[in-house]
N, C-alpha and C positions, 0 to 999 in steps of 0.2 A: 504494500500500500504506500508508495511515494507520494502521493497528493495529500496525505496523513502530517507527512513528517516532513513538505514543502509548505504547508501553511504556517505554521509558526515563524518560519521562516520568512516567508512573503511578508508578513505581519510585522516583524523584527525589521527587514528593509523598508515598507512603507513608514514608519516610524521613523525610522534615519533620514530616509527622504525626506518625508513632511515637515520632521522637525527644523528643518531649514526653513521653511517657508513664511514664518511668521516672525517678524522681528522681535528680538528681546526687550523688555521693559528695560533701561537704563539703569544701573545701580545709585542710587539717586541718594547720596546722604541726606538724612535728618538736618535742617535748621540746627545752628548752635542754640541750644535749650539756653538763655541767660538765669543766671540766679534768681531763682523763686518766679520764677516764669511757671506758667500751669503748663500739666498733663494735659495728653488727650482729654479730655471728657465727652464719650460720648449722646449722655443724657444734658449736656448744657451747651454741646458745640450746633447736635443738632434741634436744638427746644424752639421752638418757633417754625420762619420760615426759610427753607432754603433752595438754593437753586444751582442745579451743577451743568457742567455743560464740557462735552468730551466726546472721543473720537473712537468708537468700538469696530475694530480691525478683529473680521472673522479671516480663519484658515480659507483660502481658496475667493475670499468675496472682497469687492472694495470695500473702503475704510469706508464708515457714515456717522454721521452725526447724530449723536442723541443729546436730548436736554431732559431734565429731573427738576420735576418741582417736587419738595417735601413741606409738609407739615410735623411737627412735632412735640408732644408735651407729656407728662409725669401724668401716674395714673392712679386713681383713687385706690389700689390694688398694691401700689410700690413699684408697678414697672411703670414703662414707658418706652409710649408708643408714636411708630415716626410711621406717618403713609405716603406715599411716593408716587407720581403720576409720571410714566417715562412716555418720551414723545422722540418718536425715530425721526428718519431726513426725511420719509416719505407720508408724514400725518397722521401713522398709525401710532395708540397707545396703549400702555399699561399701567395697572395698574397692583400695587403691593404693598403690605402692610409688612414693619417690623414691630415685633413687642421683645423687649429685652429687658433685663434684668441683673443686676449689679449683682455680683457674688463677690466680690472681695474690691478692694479698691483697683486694683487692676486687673479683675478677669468678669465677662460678662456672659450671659448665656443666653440664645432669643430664639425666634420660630422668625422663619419671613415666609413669604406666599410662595418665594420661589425655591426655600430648599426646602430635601427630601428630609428631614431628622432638624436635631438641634444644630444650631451654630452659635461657634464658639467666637467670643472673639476678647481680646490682650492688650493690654493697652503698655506702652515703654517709653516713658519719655511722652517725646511729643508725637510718636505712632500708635495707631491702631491698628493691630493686627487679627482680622478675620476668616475665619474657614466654614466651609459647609458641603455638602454632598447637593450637586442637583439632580440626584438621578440618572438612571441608564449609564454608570460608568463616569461620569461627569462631577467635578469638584469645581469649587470658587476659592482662589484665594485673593484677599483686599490688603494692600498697604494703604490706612490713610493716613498723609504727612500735616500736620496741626502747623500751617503758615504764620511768623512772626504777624499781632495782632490778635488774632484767635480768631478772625471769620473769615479766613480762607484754609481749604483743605484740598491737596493733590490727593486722587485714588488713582493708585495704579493694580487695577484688577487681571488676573489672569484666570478662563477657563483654561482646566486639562483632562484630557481624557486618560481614564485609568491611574490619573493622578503624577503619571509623565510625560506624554506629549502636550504642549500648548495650543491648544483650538483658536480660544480668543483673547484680545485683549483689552482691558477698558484704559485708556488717559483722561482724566476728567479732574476736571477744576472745578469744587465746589465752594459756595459761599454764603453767607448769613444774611439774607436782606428782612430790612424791615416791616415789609408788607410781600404779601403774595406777587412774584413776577411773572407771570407767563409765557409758554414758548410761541412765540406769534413764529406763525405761516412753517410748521412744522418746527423741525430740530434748530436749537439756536438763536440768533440775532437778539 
């Protein structure tokens, strides 16, 4: 049975192949944290409204534009709950609810609409660090970078399939406005 013991194989080479394909995230140090400069927080960075806006590069597709409006606030319960309305380049939306919860000063645990199980997420400094399963072989990982100030945040998201090849990748620059911004005429402007 050779077509048994050439698929792994085939699978092994697709992988090396593919994995060229999508650029790497940039190893992007942290902001110098100055003295008694705040942590991540993520129940106060995102409490209100915010508004992200970045460039989601799938495997094999051009890059396109997405924009994230979120709401966010503390909940009679002790968590708190951020809901998010994502609007791609071509009109189409989503939407997703996180509800998370503080378990230590730096580790949090939450449900979002789009992963399969809990995620976890770490906070170091002025990062946040996020993981979750989305199904079918598919994970999320999030670096968010806490920008000098505290209302601007880099996310640099990578989907992987099987949790080593990189599918997708998010660049998104979020931010804290003071009232609701919406993404007029699709993703963006």
């Amino acid at each position: 049975m050779p077509t048994v013991r050439l698929r792994p194989a085939l699978a092994a080479a697709a992988l090396v192949v593919l994995g060229g394909c999508l650029t790497a995230h940039p190893r992007v140090p942290p902001p110098p944290r100055p003295p008694g400069a705040p942590a991540f927080t993520p129940d106060v960075f995102f409490a209100g409204w915010t508004r992200g806006l970045g460039v989601l590069d799938v495997r094999l597709r051009s890059p396109e534009l997405l924009c994230v409006v979120g709401y966010g606030e503390a909940q009679p319960d002790g968590t708190f709950r951020l809901d998010q309305t994502v609007t791609h380049a071509d009109g189409r939306t989503e939407e997703r609810t996180w509800t998370m919860r503080r378990e230590t000063p730096t580790r949090y645990t939450a449900t979002l609409t789009d992963a399969e199980g809990e995620v976890t997420a770490t906070v170091e400094g002025r990062e946040l660090f996020i993981r979750y399963s989305m199904g079918g072989g598919l994970s999320m990982r999030q670096r968010l970078i806490l920008q000098s100030g505290g209302r601007t945040a880099l996310n640099l998201s990578t989907v992987s399939a099987l949790g080593v090849l990189p599918v997708a990748r998010l660049n998104e620059q979020i931010q804290k406005t003071d009232a609701r911004v919406p993404c007029a005429g699709g993703a963006g402007s």
